[in-house]
N, C-alpha and C positions, 0 to 999 in steps of 0.2 A: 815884471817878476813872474815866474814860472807858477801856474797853479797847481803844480804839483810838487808837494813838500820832496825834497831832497835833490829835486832836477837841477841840473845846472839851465844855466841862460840858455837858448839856442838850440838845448837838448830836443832829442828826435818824440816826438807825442807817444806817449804807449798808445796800443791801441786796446780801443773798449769794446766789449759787444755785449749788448743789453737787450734780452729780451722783454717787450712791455705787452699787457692786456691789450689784447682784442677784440673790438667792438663790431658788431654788426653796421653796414650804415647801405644805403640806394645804391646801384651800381651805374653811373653815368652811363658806362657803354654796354647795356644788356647783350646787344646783336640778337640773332635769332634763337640760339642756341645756348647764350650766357645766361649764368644767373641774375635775378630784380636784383639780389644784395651782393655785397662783398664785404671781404673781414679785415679793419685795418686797426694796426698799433697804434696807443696812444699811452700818454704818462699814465702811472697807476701812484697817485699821490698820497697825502695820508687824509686830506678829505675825502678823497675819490673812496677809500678804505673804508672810513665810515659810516657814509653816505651809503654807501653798496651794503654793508652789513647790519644799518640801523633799525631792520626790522624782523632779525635773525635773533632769538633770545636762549640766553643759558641753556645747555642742557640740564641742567637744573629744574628748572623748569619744567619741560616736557624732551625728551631724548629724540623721539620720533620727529618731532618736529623743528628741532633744530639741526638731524639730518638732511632730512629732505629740505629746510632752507642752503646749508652748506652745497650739496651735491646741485641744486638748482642755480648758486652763483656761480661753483668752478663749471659748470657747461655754459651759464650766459655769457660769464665774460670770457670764458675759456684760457681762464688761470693757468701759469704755469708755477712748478714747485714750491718758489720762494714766494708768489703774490698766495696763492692758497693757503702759505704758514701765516703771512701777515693778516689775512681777515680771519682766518680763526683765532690767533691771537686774538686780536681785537675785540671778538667775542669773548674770545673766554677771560681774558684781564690775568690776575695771576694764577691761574687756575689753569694756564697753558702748561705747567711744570709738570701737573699733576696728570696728563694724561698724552704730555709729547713719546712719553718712551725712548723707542730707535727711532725717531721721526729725523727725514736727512732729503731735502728739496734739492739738492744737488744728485749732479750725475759723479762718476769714477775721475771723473777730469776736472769737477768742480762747477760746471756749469747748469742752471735751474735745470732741469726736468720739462720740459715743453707740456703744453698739457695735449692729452690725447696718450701720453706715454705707457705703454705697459707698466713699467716701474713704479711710474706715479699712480696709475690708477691704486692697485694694488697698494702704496704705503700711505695711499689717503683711505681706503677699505679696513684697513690695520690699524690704522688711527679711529674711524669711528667704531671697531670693536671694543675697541681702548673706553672708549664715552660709554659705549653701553654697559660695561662691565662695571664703569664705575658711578653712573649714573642713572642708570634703568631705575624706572618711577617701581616702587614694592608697595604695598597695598597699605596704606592709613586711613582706617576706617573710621578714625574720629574724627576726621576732619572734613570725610564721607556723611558722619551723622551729625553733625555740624548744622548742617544744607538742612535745614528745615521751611516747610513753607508760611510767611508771613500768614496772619490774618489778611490784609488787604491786598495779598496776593493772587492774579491767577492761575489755572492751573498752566498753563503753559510760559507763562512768565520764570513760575518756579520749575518746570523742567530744562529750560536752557539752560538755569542756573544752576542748578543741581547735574547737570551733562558735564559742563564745564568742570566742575568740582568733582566729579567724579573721574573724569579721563586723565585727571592729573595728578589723583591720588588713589588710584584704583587697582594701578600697574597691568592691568586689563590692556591691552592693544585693541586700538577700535577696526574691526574688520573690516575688509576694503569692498564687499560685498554681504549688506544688511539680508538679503535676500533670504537666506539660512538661518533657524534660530541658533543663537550664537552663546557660549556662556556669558560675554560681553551682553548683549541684552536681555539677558535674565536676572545679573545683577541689579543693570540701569535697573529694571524695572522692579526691582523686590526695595531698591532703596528707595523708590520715588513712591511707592505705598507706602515705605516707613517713615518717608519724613512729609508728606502729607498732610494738611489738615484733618485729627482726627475722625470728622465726621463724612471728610470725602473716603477717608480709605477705610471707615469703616461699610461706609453705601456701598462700597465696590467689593470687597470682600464680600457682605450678605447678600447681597443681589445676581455678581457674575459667580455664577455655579463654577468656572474655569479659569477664575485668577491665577492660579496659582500655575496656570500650565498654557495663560493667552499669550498671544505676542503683545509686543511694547506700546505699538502703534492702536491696538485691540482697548489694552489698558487705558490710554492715554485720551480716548473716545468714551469712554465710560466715566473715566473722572472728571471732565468736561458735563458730561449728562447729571452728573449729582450734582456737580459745581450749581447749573442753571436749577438745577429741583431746588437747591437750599436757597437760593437767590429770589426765587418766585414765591419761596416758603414764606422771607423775610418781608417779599414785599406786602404778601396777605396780611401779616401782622401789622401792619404799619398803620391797614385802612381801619374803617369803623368796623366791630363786633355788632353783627344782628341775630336778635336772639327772638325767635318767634313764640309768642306764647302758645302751650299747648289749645286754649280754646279758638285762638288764627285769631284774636279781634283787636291786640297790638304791637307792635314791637319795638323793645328795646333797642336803642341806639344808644352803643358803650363806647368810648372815645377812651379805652385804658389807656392808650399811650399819651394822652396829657391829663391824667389824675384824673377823668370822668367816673360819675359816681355809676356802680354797677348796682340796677336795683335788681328789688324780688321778683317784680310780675307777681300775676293775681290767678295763672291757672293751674289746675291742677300740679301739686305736686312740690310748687314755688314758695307754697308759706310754710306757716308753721303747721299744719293741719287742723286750724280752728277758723269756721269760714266768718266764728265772731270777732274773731280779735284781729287787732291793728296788724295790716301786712305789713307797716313800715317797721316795728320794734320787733310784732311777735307777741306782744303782749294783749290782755284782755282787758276791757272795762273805759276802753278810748277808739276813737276808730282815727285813722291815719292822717285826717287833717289837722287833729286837735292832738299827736303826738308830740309830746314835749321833746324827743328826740328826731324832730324831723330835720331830712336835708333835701336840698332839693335838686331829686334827679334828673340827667339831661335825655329824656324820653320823651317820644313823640307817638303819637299814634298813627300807624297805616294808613290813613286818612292823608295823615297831614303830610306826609313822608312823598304820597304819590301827589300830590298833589304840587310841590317843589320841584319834584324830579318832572311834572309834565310840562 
């Protein structure tokens, strides 16, 4: 039986011509003057489709960047009209409808569009105008202020992530040359002091005299340097409190961060101003051994202190 519906038995074959994707592959016979590679056809299936487009996402998404994945597949595999409609399909799902237009992979005769073609170049140019017109990311700054930095964050931790969230709701284009200050990173960098840990972008604020006028990279060095001041701050608190009495002949060893009892000391200045009465209440008429309110401090005396530590 004939596999073509209507032919009779014996009938003469139509003939077919198919143009298929072109793959780069080694060229068995360089010669002297040949090229390493050669370009040769192979099926363009609807795995091959997927597979080739699975790391190309919505413009939706990001626009810029699902151009330049588009325009990066039709030169690899060197698409011709109709395989270039099917992987953008593919991408875009039914959302193809909404931005095919006049879109027409055929030639006057019917036949793909070869890729390399003026015509095509040009009605795949027309099409991603089409994407940007109706896709170009416009500025959502909520979701810009959103991006705030964790407490256990650090500071560069929260800048990738807050770049990322910003480049994709910013509608800011990132320049292809950082070189120049850009209004692109002036934003970056006004948002990443604003959603900062308040006390980092308050330290950068007070301290850099030219925040408001540094470069990003300037910025981003500074909030790093408060990062480590607040970090070394934390860790001072952490250890023992030494508290030297004005006369130098003991010192308190305060242990606040596990409930250690914080005494008076005994020099100037430390009691109550009565050198008769109890330093431990404040009161007269008892002296501090025999205070009914006594607890007992975890102090040592200079003595004893070096003495450990030798």
């Amino acid at each position: 039986m004939s596999p073509f519906k209507g032919a009779a038995s014996g009938a003469e074959r139509p003939q077919v011509n198919e143009l298929l994707p072109m793959i780069q592959v080694p060229n068995p016979n360089p010669g002297e003057d040949g090229d390493l590679t050669m370009y040769v056809y192979r099926p363009w299936t609807v795995e091959d489709v997927k597979k080739a487009t699975e790391g190309i996402h919505h413009p939706k998404v990001k626009v810029a960047t699902y151009i330049e994945g588009v325009e990066g597949l039709y030169a690899s595999y060197r698409l011709n009209g109709v395989e270039i409609e099917r992987a953008i399909r593919q991408i875009m799902g039914h959302d193809w409808c909404l931005i095919c237009g006049n879109w027409n992979p055929n030639d006057d005769q019917g036949s793909p569009l070869p890729y390399g073609d003026a015509n095509l170049r040009q009605r795949l140019t027309d099409l991603e105008g089409r994407v940007r017109g109706r896709y170009q990311a416009r500025a959502n700054w909520t979701e810009i202020n959103r991006c705030i930095q964790k407490d256990d964050e650090d500071v560069d931790h929260y800048y990738h992530r807050l770049k990322e969230v910003f480049d994709n709701h910013s509608g800011v284009e990132v320049p292809q040359d950082m070189a120049n200050v850009t209004p692109y990173e002036q934003q970056l960098k006004n948002a990443f002091l604003k959603g900062s840990q308040p006390q980092i972008s308050s330290f950068v604020s007070k301290h850099m005299v030219d925040h408001r006028t540094a470069r990003l990279q300037n910025t981003l060095e500074y909030a790093r340097h408060a990062e480590q001041h607040f970090k070394d701050k934390r860790k001072a608190k952490k250890g023992n409190e030494l508290i030297l009495e004005e006369d130098g002949a003991t010192i308190l060893v305060l242990n606040s961060g596990r409930g250690g009892y914080k005494g008076r000391g005994r020099g100037r200045g430390r009691g109550r101003g009565h050198d008769t009465g109890c330093w431990e209440c404040g009161q007269e008429g008892h002296w501090a051994q025999d205070c009914p309110k006594k607890r007992t401090p975890s102090y040592q005396t200079y003595q004893d202190i070096r003495q450990e530590r030798a």
